[in-house]
N, C-alpha and C positions, 0 to 999 in steps of 0.2 A: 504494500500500500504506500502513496505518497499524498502529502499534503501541501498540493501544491500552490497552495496562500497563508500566510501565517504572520504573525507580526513578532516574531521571535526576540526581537531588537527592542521592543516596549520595555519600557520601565514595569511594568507589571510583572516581568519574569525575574527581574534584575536578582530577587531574593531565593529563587530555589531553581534557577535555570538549569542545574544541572539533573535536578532532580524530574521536572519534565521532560528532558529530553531520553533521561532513561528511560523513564515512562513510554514515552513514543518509542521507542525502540523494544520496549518490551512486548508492546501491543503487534510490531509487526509493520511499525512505518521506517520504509527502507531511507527517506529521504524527504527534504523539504524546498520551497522555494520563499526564502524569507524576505518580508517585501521592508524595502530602508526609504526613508524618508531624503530626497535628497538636500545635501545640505547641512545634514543632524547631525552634531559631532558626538553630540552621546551617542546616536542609533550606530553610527558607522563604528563608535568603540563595542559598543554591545557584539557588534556583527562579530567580530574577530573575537571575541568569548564562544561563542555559540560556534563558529566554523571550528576553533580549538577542541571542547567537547563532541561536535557532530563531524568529525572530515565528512567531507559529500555533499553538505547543505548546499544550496545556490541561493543566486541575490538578484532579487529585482529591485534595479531604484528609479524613482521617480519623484516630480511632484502632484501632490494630489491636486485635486480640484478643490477641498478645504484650505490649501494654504497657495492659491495660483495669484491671489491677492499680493505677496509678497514681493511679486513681478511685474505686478502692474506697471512701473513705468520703465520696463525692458522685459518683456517676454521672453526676447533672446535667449537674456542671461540664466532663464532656467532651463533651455536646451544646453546652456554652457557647463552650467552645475552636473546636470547629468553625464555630457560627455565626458567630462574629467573624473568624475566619479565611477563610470564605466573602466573606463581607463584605467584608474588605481586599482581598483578591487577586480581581483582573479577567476571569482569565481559568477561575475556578474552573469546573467542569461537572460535579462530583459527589460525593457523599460517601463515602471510603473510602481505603483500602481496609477494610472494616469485618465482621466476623461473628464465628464460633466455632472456637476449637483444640486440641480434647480430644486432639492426639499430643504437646502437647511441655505442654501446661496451665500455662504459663509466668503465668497470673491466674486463680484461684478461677473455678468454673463459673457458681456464679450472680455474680461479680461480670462475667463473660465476657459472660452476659444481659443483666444490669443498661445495661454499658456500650452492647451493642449494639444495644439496644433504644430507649436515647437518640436515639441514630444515628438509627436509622429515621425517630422520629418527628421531628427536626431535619432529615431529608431530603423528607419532605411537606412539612414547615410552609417549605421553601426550592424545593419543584417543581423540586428535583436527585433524578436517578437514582442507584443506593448501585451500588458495585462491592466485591462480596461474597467472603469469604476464608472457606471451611469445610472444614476437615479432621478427619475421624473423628466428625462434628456434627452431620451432615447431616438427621436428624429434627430435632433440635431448630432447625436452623439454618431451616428450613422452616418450619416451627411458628411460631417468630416474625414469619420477614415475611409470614405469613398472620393473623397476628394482628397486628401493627404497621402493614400496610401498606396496610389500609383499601378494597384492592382496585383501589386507583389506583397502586401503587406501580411504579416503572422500573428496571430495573438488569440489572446482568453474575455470572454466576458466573466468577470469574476462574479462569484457569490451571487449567480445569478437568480433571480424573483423576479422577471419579467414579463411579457403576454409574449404569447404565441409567432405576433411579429414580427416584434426585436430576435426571437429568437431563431428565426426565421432568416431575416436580415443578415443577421451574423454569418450564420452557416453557410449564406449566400455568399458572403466576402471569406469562407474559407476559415472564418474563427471556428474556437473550440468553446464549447459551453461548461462552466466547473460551479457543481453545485454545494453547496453548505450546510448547516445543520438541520437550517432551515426546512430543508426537506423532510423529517422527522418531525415537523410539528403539527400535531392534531389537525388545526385551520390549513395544512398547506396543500391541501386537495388539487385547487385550481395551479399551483406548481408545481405538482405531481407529474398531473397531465399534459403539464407542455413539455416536461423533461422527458416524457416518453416520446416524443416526435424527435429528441437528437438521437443520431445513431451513433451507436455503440465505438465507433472511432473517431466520436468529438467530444467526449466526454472527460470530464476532469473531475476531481474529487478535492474537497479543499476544509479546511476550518477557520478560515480565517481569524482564528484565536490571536486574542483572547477575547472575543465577543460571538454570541451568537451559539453558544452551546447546545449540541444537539440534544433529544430525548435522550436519554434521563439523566438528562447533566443540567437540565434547564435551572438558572439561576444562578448558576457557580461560572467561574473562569473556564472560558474555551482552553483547550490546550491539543496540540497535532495527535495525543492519540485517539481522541474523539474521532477522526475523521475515518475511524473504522465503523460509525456507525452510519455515518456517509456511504460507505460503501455497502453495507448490509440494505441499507431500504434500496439502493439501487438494482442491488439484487435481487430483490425482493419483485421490486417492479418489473425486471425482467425476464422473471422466473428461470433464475441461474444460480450459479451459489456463488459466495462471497468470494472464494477465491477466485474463481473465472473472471469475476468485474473487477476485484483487486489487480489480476493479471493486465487486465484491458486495459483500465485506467493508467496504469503506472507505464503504459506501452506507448500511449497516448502523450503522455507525459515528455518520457524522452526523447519520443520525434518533434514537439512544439518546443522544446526548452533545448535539445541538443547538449546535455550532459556532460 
């Protein structure tokens, strides 16, 4: 199993990091994709703790669309941050997590564009896949990397709860869909259902911990070995067993992230 979104670099883990990541490895998750804030000089020290404990971890960095505000009067400079941060760090394998958040608009809409639009084109010009964050966006979020992405572009819609669509959309441009805990929650019926329309070689499995704990973890800190129950209801819903989707998914994995 892999959990290929995770925020490993939070200060949340700062206190027993090593002790989750045993955990994940007890559970049977071979590896992770830890996503860095770009810029964070804690995140990027956290990083190199956690690659110390985990060899194999990988690192997606980007700026999110909560803090694309901080670029507002130079976009650029956060396709800049990233490059150079790709650059440094070894085991980098994507750019993100990166896209649009019209529910909480925490940064101007077009500076929301501006920034992520950067992104995009600093993720061609580096032949890294984007791992894509859209909530309440989703045309526009679209729009762009149809327009940005030149028709070669690679990437994940992350933690995806979206309509049928977007999901749609996505798989149109060649993305991979990676679902969350979310999928485990009683109400998540109508995203059940559209996760049954991706097929079984676009699928990703993630926990984006530490938020977002799947059943029966609901209330407490996410953490990567959660993401085995990710892959149990998926299995579920595809009436397979867990190791065949753990097999797929993490197959899935290495050909988008290239390891």
């Amino acid at each position: 199993m892999i959990d290929s979104h995770c925020h490993l670099a939070d200060d949340t883990f700062a206190c027993d990091l090593e002790q989750v990541i045993d955990r994940a490895r007890q559970a049977g998750i071979e590896t992770a994709l830890v996503i860095l804030e770009a810029g964070n000089a804690t995140e990027a020290a956290q990083a190199q703790r956690v690659e110390q404990l985990w060899p194999g971890v990988r690192f997606a960095i980007g700026v999110h669309p909560h803090q694309a505000h901080q670029y507002a009067a130079d976009p650029a400079r956060a396709a800049s941050v990233v490059r150079e941060q790709c650059a440094a760090t070894a085991s980098a394998r994507a750019v993100g997590e990166i896209g649009l958040d019209y529910h909480y608009d925490y940064s101007p809409r077009d500076v929301q564009h501006a920034v992520f639009r950067a992104q995009v084109r600093v993720a061609r010009e580096l032949d890294l896949p984007v791992v894509i964050h859209t909530r309440e966006a989703d045309e526009d979020t679209i729009t762009i990397l149809t327009e940005e992405g030149g028709g070669s572009l690679r990437g994940v819609l992350h933690c995806f709860t979206g309509t049928p669509a977007l999901a749609d959309a996505g798989l149109a441009l060649g993305f991979y869909v990676s679902l969350a805990g979310i999928l485990t929650f009683p109400k998540a019926a109508e995203l059940r259902e559209t996760a049954r329309r991706v097929p079984l070689d676009r699928l990703l499995t993630e926990t984006d911990s530490p938020f977002l704990a799947p059943v029966p973890y609901r209330g407490k800190r996410n953490e990567p070995a959660y993401v085995a129950r990710v892959v149990e209801t998926l299995a579920e819903m595809h009436q397979m067993s867990a190791s065949d989707m753990a097999e797929r998914t993490a197959s899935n994995f290495h050909t988008l992230f290239r390891p």
